[in-house]
C-alpha positions in Angstrom: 128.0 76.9 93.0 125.3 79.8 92.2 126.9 83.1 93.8 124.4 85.9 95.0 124.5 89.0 93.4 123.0 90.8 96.6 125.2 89.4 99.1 128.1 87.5 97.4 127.0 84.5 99.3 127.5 80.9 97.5 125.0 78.4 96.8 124.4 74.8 95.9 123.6 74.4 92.2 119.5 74.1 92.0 119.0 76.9 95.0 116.0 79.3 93.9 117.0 81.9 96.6 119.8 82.7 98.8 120.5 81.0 101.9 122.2 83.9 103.5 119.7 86.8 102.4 116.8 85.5 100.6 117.3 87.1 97.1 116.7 85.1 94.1 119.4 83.8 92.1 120.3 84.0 88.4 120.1 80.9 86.1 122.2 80.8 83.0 119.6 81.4 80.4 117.3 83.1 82.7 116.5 87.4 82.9 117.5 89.6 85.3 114.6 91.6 84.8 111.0 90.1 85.4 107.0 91.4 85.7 105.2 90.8 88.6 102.6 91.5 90.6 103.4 93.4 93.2 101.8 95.1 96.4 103.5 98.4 97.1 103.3 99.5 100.9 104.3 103.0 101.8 104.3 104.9 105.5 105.1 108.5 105.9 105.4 110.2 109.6 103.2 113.1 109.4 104.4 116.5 110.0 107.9 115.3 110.8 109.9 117.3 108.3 108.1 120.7 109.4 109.3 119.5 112.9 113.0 118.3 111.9 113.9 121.5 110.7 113.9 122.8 114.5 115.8 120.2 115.7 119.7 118.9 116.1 120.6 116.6 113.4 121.5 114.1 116.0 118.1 114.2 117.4 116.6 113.9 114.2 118.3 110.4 113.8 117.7 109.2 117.5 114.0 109.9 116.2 114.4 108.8 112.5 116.2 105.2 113.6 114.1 103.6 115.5 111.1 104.4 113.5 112.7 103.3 110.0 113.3 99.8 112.5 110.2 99.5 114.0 108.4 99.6 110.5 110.9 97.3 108.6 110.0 94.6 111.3 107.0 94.6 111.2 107.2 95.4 107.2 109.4 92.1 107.4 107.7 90.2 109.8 104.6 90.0 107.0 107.7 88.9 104.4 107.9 92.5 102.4 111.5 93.7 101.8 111.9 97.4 102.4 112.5 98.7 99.0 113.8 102.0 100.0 113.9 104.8 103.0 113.0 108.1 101.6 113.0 111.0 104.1 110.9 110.0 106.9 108.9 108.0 104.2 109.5 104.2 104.1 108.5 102.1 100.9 107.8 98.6 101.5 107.4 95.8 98.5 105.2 92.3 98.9 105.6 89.4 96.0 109.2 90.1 95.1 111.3 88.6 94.9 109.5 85.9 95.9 105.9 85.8 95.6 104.1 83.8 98.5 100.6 83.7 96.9 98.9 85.9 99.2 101.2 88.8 99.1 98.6 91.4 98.6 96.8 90.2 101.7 100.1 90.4 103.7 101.0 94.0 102.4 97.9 95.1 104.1 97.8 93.3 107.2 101.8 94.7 107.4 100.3 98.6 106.8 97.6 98.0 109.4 100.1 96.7 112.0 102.0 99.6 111.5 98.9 102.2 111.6 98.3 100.1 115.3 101.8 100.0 116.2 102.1 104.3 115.6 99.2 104.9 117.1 99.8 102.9 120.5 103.3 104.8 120.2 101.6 108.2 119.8 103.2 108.4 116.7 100.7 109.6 113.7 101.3 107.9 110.2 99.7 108.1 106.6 99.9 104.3 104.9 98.7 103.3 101.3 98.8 100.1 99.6 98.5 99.7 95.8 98.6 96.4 93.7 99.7 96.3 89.7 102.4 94.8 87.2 105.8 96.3 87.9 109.3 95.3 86.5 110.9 93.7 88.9 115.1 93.8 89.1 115.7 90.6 90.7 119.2 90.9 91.5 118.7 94.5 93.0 120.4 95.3 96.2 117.5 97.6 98.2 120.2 98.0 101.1 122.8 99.6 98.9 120.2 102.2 97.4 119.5 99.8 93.9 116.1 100.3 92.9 114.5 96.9 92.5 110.6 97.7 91.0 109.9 100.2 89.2 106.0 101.1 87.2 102.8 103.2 87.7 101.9 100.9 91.1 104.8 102.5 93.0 103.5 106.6 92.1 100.1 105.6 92.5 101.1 104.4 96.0 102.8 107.5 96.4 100.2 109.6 95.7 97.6 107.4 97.7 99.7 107.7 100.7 100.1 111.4 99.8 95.8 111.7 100.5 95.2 108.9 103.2 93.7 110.5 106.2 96.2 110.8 109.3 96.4 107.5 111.4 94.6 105.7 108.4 95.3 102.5 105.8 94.6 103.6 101.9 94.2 101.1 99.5 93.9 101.2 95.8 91.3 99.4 93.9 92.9 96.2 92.6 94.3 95.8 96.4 90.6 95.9 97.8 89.1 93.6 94.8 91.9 91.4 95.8 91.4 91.5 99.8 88.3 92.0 99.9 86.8 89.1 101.4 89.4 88.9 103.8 90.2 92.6 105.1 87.3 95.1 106.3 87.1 98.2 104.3 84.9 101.6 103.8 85.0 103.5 101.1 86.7 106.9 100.7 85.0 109.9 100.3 85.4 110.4 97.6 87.7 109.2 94.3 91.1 110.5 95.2 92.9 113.1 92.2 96.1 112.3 92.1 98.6 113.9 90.7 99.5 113.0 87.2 96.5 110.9 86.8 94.2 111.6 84.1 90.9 109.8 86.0 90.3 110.1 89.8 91.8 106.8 91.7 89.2 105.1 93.4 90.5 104.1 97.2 89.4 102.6 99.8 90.3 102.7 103.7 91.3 99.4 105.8 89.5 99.6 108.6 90.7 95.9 110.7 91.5 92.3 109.0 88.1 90.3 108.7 88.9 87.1 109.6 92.4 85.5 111.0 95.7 85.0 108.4 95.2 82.0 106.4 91.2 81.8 106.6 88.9 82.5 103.8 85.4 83.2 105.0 83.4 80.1 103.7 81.1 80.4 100.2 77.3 80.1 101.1 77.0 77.7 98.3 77.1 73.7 98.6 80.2 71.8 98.6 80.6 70.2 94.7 82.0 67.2 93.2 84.1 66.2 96.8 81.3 63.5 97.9 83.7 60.2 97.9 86.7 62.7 99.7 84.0 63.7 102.8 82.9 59.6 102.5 86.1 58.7 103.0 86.9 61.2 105.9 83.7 59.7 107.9 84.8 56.3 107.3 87.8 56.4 108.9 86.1 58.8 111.7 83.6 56.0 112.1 86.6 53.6 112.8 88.5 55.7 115.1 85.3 56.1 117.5 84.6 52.4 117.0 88.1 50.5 117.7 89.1 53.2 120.4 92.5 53.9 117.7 94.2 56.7 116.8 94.6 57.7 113.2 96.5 60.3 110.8 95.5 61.4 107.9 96.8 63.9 105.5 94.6 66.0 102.5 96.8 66.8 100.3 96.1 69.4 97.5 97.3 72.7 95.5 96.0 75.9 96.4 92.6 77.0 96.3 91.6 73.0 95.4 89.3 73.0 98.8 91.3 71.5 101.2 89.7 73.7 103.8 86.4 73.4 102.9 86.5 69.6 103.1 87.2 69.9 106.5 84.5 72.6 107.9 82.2 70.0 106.3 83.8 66.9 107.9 84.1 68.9 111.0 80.2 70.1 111.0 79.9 65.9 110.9 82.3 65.5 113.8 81.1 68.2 115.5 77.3 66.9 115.7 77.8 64.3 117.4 79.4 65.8 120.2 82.6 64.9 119.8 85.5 67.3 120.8 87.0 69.6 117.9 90.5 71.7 117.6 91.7 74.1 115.5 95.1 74.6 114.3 96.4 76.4 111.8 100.7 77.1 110.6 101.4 80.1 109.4 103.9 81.0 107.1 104.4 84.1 109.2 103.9 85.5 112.7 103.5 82.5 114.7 105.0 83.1 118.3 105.6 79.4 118.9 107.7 76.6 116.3 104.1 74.6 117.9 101.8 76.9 115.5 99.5 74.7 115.2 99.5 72.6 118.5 99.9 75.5 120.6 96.6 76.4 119.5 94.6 73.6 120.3 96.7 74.1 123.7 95.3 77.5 123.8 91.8 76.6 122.9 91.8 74.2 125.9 93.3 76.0 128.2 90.8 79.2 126.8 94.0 81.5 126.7 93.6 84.3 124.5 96.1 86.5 122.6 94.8 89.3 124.7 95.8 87.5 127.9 98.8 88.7 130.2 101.5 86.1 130.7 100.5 85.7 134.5 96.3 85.1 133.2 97.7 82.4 130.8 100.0 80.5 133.0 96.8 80.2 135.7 94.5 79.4 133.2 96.4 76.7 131.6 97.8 75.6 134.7 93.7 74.9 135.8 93.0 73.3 132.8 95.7 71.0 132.2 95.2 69.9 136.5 91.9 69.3 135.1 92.5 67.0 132.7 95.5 65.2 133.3 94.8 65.0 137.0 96.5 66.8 140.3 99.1 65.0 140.9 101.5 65.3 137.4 100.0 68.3 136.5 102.1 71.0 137.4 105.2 69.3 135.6 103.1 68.7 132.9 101.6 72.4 132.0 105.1 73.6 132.3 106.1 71.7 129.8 103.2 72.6 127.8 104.1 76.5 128.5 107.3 76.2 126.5 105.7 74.5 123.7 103.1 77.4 123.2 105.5 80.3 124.0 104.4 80.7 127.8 108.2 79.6 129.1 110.5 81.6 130.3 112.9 83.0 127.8 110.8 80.8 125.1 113.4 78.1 125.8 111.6 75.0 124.9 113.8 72.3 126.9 113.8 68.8 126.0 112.2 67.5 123.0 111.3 63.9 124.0 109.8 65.9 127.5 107.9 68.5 125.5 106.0 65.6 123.3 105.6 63.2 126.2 103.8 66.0 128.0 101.6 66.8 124.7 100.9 62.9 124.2 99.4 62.9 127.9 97.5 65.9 126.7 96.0 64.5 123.5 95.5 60.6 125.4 93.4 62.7 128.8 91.4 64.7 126.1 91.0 61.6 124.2 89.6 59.1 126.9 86.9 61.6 128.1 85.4 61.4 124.6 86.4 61.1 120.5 88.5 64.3 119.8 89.5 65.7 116.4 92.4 67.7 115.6 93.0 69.5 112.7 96.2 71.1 111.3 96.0 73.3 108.9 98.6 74.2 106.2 101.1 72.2 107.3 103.3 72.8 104.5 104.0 76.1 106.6 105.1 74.4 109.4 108.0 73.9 111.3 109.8 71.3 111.5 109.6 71.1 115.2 105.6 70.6 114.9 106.0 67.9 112.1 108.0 66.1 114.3 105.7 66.5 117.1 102.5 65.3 114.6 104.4 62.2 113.8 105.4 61.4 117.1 102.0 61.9 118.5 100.2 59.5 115.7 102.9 56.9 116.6 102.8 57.0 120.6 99.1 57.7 121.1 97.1 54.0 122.2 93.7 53.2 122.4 91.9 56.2 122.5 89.6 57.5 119.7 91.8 60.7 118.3 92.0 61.5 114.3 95.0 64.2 113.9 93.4 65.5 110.5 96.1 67.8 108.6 95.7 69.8 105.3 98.8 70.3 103.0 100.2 71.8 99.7 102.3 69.0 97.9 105.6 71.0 98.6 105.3 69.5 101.9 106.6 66.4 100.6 109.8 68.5 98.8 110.7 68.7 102.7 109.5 65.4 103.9 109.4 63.8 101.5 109.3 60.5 103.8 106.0 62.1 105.5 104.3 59.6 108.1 106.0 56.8 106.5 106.1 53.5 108.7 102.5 54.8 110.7 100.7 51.9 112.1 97.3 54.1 110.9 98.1 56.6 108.0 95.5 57.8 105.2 96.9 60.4 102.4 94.1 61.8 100.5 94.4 64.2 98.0 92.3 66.4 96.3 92.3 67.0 92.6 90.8 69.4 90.3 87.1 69.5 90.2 85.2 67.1 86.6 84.5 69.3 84.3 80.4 68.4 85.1 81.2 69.8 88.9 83.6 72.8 87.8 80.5 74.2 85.9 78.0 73.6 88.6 80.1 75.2 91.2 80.6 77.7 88.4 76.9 78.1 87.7 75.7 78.5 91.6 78.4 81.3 92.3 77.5 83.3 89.1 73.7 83.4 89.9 74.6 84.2 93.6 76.7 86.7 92.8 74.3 88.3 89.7 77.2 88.6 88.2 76.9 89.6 84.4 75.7 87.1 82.2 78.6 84.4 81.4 78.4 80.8 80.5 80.1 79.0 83.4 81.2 76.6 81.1 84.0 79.5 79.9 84.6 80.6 83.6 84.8 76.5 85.0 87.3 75.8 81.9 89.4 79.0 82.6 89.5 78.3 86.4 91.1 74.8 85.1 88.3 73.1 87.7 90.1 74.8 90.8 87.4 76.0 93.4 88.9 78.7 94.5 89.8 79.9 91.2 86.1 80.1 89.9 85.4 81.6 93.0 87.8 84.4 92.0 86.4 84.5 88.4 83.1 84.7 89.3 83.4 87.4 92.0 85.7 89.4 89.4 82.6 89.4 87.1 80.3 90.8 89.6 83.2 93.3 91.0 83.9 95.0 87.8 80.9 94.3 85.6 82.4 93.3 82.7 81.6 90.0 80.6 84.6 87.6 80.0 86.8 86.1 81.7 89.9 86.5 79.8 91.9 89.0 82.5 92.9 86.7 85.7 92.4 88.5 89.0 95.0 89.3 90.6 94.6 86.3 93.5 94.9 83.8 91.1 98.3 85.6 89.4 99.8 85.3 93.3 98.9 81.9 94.1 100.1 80.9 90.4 103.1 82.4 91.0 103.9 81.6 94.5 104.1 78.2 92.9 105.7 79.0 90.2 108.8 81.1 92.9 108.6 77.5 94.7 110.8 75.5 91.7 114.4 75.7 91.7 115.7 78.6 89.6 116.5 76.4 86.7 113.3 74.1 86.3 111.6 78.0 86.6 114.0 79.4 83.8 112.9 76.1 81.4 109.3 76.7 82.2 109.4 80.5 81.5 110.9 79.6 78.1 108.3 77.3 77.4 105.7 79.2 77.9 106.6 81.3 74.9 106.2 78.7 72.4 103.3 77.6 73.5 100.7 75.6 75.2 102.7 72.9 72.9 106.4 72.9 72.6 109.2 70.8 71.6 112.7 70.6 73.6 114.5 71.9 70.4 112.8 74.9 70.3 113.9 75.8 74.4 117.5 74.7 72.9 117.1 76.8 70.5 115.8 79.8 73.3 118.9 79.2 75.2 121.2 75.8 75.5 119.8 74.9 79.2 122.1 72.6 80.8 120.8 69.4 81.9 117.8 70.3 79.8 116.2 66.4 79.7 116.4 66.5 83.3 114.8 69.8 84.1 112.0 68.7 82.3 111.9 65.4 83.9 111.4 67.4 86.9 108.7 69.5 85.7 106.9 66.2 84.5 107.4 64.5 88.1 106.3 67.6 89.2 102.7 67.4 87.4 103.3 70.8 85.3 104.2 69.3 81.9 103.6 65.9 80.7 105.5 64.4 77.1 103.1 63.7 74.2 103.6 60.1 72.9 103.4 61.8 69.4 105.7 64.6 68.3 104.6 67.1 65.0 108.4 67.0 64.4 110.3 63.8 63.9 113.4 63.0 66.2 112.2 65.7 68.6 110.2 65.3 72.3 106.8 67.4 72.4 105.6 68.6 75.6 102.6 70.0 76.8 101.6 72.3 79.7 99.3 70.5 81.9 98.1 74.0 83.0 97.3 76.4 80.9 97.2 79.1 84.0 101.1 78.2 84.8 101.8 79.3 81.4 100.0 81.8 81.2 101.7 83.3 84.3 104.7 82.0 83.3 104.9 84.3 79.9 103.6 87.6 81.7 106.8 87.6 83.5 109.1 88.3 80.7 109.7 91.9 79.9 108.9 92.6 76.6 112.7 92.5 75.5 113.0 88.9 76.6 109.6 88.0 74.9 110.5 89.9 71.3 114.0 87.5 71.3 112.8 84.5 72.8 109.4 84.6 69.7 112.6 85.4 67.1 114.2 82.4 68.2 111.2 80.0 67.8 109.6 81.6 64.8 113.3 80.8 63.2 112.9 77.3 64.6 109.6 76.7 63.2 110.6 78.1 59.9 113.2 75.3 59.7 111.0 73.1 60.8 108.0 73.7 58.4 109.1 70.7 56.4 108.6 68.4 59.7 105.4 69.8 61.1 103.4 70.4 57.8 101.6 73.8 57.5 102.3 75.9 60.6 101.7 79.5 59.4 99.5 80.6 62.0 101.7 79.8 64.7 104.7 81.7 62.6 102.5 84.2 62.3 101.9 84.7 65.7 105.9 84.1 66.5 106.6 87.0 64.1 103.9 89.6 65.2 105.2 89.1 68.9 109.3 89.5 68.1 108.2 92.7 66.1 108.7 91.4 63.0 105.1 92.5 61.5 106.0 92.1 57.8 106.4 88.0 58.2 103.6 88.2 60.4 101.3 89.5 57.5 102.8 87.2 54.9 102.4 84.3 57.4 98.5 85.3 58.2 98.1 85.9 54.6 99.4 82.3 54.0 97.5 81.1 57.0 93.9 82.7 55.3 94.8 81.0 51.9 94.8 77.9 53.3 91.9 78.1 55.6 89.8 79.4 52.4 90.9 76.6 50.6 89.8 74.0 53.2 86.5 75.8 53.5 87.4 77.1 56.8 85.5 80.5 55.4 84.9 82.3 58.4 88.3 81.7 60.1 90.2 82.6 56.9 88.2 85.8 56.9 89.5 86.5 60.3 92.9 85.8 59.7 92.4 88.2 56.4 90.9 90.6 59.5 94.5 90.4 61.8 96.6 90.9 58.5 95.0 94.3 57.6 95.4 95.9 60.8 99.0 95.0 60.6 100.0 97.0 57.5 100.4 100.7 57.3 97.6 102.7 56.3 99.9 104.0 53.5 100.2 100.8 51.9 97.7 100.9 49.4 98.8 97.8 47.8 98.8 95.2 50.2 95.7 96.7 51.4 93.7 97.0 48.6 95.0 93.1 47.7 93.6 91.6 51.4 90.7 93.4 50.5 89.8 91.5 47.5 90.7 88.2 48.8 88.4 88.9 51.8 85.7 90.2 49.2 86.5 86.6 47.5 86.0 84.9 50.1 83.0 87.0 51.7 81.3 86.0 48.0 82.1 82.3 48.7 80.3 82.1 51.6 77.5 84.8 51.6 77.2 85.4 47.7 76.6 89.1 49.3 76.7 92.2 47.6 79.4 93.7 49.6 81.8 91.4 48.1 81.1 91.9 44.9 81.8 95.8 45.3 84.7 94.8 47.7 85.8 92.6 44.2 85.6 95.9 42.0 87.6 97.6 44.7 85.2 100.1 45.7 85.4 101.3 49.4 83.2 100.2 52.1 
């Protein structure tokens, strides 16, 4: 059993996070300490402690309590933990302990929802958000006044919040370049100085979310490489309208791979030849029915609106399902159908088999009067109350033309993993990462829409890894900060990276962490080595099964396995969460391995090298490069041993004359070698240069 720190609450062995309170749990082998992305939310009452010092104690708290409530809901309700209460400040923290992948996005719909919430309650509030690296303390009790993040995003946010207007949203720059798409902003007035900032922060204000959670607004550029996927999707359309038959099927893909814009193109198809279209979408937060999804196809019918009260609802849904389903079973039937959306009385949602009975009759009246698509979105957010309902509905609907169409992450099969098995009419489709020839034209169109700065799309299609929304991302960063490269990863790709990576169980994420600082390449006896993992064959099993390693059929060492990270974003993302403690040890460890190893593998002194530099240990790490230079000289490998030569001289003190004067000449050597030029031969005499 794994025991929380947070709560003392145990767990079965493999649990990532607490079942009782949500923290994560520590894995044997693993750090208690982490870097993250984070977004950092804080609210401050305006004017209250002026105000408090006037009043009763007592009545400061009757005041105090229900505001600190109010905003950890709704703080909560977005999936932030409340870091900390400070005064009639609250601090709010998104993407830890778990990350969710849009986390940045949620911290700012959560500090508008307050802003709206004050100001309907006459209260008046100043909110910032800020996004950056912070250490992360994962086992950090917020409740008992442990301080779980700590780094230069939480006093930025501070002093944000310190300068937002009254009854206004403040964000920082790397929270609007992440949201921006999805949030509308104007800028502030000006760049805000901060205190204890050397450069003006540049802010802007949130102003209302731009489209609804969970949609991206779609790229005015052509669909690539998903041809045979839409062909597919209009065949079995084609056969649905023909035979009169329902049929399910499921896209299945990782995020960003373009799940949803497969189907706004299949569903402009649909939708031009008037056939009837719906709309659903789970949410992995701040859905008001366990029916996300399905109560919103209801609502579309029915034209009910969030906006409507609960007596305007009930008529208009009442009229519509009397409509469709006829007089005479319609007022049993649109009760029934009120529970499932959250229209009930006390939201009690009776009897199952009655509840999807009534929605069958729904789906079969729609159905008959014409062919009808429905598409669920995200389903690996849903309830399991609506999967059921999916499943029953594809297997009780007859002989009417109806395609349920749903859109799902691969977790979903960790929870079902039996998903629409035994279907009379079932189609799984997935989606995988874009050819390398389609990458770089999606790549290419984006950067010339965009004018972003000039970048071969090649570099920004093989960084993205052939993930849409990823060179997307890439190519907007470009344009947004005007700087060639691609090398730093906006900070939307980090979250959805690591929302993946907070989706394994704590162990399989403790043996990929540990991989990722040998290397793209690694061999189980170097993670031994890092720490004795137990079970260690089978947690990388896992990860295999899982599609985020794969085993080499050759190994550089003999009697050892050799595995290789299928992406190089997961380890990339993997490695930037270990403190740079955890990173100096675990690169001791594996240099130490290698150097026993040497023998096995042949020449590996670059990689030593690089081993050594990172644990600290920059006196191996010059002898290594040195090593390393030699032997690329030798081989003819001029320009790379120069290089290497390069690294090794900015790693020795400029005090050591020796050393440096003795790269010198073997760079002048080798300069002569390749050029003939004069500089080498003055660099050979050991003049200066």
């Amino acid at each position: 059993m794994l025991t929380c720190a947070r709560c003392g609450q145990e767990n079965p062995e493999g649990a990532t996070f607490c079942n009782a309170c949500g923290a994560p749990l520590a894995v044997p082998g693993g750090t208690s300490e982490e870097r993250r992305v984070v977004s950092v939310v804080f609210v401050d009452l305006v004017g209250f402690t002026s105000r408090s010092e006037k009043l009763d104690p007592e009545d400061v708290r009757a005041i105090l309590t229900p505001y600190y409530e109010r905003v950890r809901s709704e703080l909560e309700r977005f999936g932030g933990v409340v870091e900390k209460f400070i005064g009639d400040a609250v601090m709010g923290v998104f993407g830890a302990p778990r990350a969710f992948g849009d986390d940045h996005e949620r911290a700012v719909r959560a500090a508008l929802a307050v802003r709206d919430w004050a100001g309907e309650d006459g209260l008046e509030v100043r909110v910032a958000v800020n996004t950056g690296e912070a250490i992360v303390v994962l086992e950090a009790r917020p409740g008992h006044g442990e301080a779980m993040i700590a780094g230069d995003v939480v006093n930025t946010a501070a002093r944000l919040q310190t300068a937002a207007p009254v009854g206004a949203v403040l964000v920082g720059e790397e929270t609007y370049l992440s949201t921006r798409t999805l949030i509308e902003y104007q800028p502030a007035f000006e760049p805000i100085k901060a205190k204890g900032k050397a450069e003006p922060v540049r802010a802007w204000i949130a102003v209302r979310a731009g489209v609804p959670a969970g949609e991206r607004p779609l790229t005015p550029v052509p669909m690539v490489g998903r041809v045979r996927q839409l062909e597919v999707l209009t065949g079995v359309w084609e056969r649905v309208v023909a035979e009169g038959r329902p049929h399910l099927v499921t896209v299945f893909g990782p995020a960003g791979i373009g799940k949803s814009r497969l189907s706004l193109e299949f569903m402009e198809h649909v939708g031009s030849q008037d056939a009837r279209v719906l709309r659903g979408r789970s949410m992995p937060y701040g859905s008001s029915s366990p029916y996300g999804a399905f109560a919103q196809h209801v609502k579309q019918i029915a034209r009910v609106y969030d906006s409507d009260g609960l007596p305007e609802a009930r008529a208009k849904l009442d009229a519509a399902v009397a409509e469709i389903v006829g007089a005479e079973a319609a007022a049993e039937h649109a009760a029934h159908l009120a529970l499932l959306i959250g229209l009930g009385e006390n939201g009690d949602v009776g009897d199952r088999e009655t509840l999807f009975f009534s929605a069958r009759i729904l789906v079969e009246s729609l159905a008959a009067e014409g062919p009808t698509l429905l598409l669920f979105e995200d389903i690996h957010w849903a309830e399991a109350s609506l999967l059921d309902l999916l499943e029953t509905l594809a297997a009780r609907v007859r002989d009417v033309p109806v395609l349920f169409l749903a859109l799902a992450r691969p977790e979903l099969l960790n929870e079902r993993p039996g998903w629409a098995g035994g279907l009379p009419a079932y189609t799984a489709l997935p989606l995988d990462r874009l050819t390398g020839d389609d990458a770089r034209e999606l790549a290419t169109l984006l950067l010339a829409r965009l004018q972003a700065p000039e970048e071969p799309a090649a570099t920004v299609a093989e960084t993205a890894e052939g993930n849409p929304l990823f060179i997307e991302e890439l190519a907007a960063s470009l344009a947004e900060k005007s700087t060639a490269g691609a090398q730093e990863l906006p900070t939307s790709i980090r979250a959805i990276v690591a929302a993946r990576l907070d989706g394994l169980p704590a162990d399989e994420r403790s043996v990929l962490v540990d991989a990722s600082v040998v290397g793209r390449v690694f061999w189980r006896g170097a993670l031994s080595r890092i720490f004795p993992h137990e079970g260690l064959s089978a947690l990388l099993g896992s990860l295999e099964e899982r599609d985020l390693i794969r085993r080499e059929a050759v190994s550089r060492i003999r009697g050892d396995q050799q595995f290789a990270f299928k992406h190089a974003l997961i380890r990339e993302v993997a490695y930037q969460r270990l403190p740079r403690a955890a990173r100096r040890d675990r690169h001791t460890a594996v240099a130490e391995f290698l150097e026993e190893m040497t023998g096995e593998m042949g020449q590996s002194e670059e990689a030593l090298a690089h081993h050594w530099r990172e644990a600290g240990d920059t006196e191996r790490a010059v002898v290594h490069l040195m090593a390393a230079a030699d032997l690329a000289g030798r081989s003819w490998a001029k320009k790379h041993a120069l290089a290497l030569y390069a690294e090794a001289l900015e790693l020795v003190p400029e005090n050591d004359d020796a050393r440096r004067r003795t790269i010198k000449l073997r760079q002048a050597v080798t300069i002569q070698a390749l050029f003939h030029s004069p500089d080498a031969e003055r660099l050979r005499r050991g003049e200066r240069t």
